[in-house]
C-alpha positions as CSV (number, residue, x, y, z in Angstrom):
1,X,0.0,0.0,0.0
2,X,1.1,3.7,-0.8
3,X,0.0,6.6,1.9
4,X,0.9,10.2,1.1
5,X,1.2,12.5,3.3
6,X,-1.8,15.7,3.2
7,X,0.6,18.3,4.3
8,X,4.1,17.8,2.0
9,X,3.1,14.9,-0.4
10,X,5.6,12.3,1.4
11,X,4.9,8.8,0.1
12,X,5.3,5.7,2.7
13,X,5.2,2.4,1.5
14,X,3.9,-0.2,3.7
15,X,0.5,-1.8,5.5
16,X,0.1,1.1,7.2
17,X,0.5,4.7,7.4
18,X,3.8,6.2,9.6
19,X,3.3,7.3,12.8
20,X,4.6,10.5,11.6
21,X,5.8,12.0,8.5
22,X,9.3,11.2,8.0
23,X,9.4,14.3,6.2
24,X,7.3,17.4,7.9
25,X,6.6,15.4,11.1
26,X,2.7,15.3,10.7
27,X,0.6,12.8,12.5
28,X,-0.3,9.7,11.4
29,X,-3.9,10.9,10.9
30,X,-2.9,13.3,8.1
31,X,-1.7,10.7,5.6
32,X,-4.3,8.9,3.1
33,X,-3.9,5.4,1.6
34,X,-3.6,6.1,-2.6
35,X,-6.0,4.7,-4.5
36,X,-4.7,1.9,-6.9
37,X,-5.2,4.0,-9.7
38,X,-3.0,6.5,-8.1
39,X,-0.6,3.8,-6.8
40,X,-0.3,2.3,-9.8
41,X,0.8,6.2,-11.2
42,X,3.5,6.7,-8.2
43,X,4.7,3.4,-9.3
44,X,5.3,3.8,-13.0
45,X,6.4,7.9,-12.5
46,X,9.0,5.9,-10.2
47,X,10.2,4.0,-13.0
48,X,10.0,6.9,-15.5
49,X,12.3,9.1,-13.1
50,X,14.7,6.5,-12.3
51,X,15.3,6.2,-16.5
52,X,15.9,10.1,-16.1
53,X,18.4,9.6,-14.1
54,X,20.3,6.7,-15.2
55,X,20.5,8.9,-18.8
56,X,21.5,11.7,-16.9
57,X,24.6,9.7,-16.2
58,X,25.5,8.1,-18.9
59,X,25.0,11.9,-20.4
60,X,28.0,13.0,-18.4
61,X,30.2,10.7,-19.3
62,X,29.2,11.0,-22.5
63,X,30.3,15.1,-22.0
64,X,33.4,14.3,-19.8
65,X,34.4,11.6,-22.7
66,X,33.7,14.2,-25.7
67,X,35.7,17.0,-23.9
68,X,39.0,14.5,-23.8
69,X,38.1,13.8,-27.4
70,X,37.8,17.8,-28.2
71,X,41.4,18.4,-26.3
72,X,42.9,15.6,-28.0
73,X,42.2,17.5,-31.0
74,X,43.4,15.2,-33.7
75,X,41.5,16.3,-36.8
76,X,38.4,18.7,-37.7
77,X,36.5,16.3,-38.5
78,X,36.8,14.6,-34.9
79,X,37.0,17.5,-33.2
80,X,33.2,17.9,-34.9
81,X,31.7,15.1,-34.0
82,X,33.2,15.2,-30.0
83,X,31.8,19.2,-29.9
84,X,28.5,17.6,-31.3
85,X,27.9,14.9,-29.3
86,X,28.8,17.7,-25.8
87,X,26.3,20.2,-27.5
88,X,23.7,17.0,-27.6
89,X,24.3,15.5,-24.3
90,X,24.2,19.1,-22.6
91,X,21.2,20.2,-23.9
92,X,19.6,16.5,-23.2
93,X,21.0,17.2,-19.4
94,X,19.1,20.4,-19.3
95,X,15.8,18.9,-21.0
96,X,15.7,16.2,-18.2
97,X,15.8,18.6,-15.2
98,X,13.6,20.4,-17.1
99,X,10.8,17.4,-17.1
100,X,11.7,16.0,-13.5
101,X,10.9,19.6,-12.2
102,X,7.7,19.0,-14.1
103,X,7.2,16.1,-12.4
104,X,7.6,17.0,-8.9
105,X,5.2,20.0,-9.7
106,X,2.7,17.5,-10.8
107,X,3.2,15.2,-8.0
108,X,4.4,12.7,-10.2
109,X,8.0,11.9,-8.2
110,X,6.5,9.3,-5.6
């Protein structure tokens, strides 16, 4: 079972609802078991922002590797592609922060 929290939209997992909020403090009394529909959202905007973050690594390795490639500077034509693939991987970087603070403003970061 899910429970979020009524006053800062803490999720617990388990049978019950927590004592307390782990996050704000707030009584037990102000939590509310999620609906399945709504679990079942928590549970796959979970998923969704995990993914965001996994590419959000292997996006800076892919900058940290194209800025040895860059300095290395062996040819234009390399030197392109390295400065292409940073430009891309930034940019991606930025779009993902962009759509987790979506996200959390939609309540979607369980």
């Amino acid at each position: 079972m899910l429970w979020k929290c009524d006053v800062c939209g803490f999720i617990h997992d388990g049978d019950q609802a927590p004592e307390k909020c782990p996050k704000c403090g707030a009584p037990k009394e102000k939590f509310k078991q999620l609906s399945d529909e709504q679990k079942e959202l928590v549970l796959k905007s979970r998923r969704t922002n995990d993914l965001h973050m996994k590419l959000f690594s292997l996006l800076e390795k892919i900058e940290s590797i194209s800025t040895e490639g860059k300095d290395l500077n062996l040819d234009p034509g390399c030197v392109a592609i390295f400065g292409q693939a940073k430009d891309f991987a930034a940019v991606t970087r930025q779009k993902i922060k962009a759509e987790l603070e979506t996200h959390m403003h939609k309540g979607k970061w369980g």
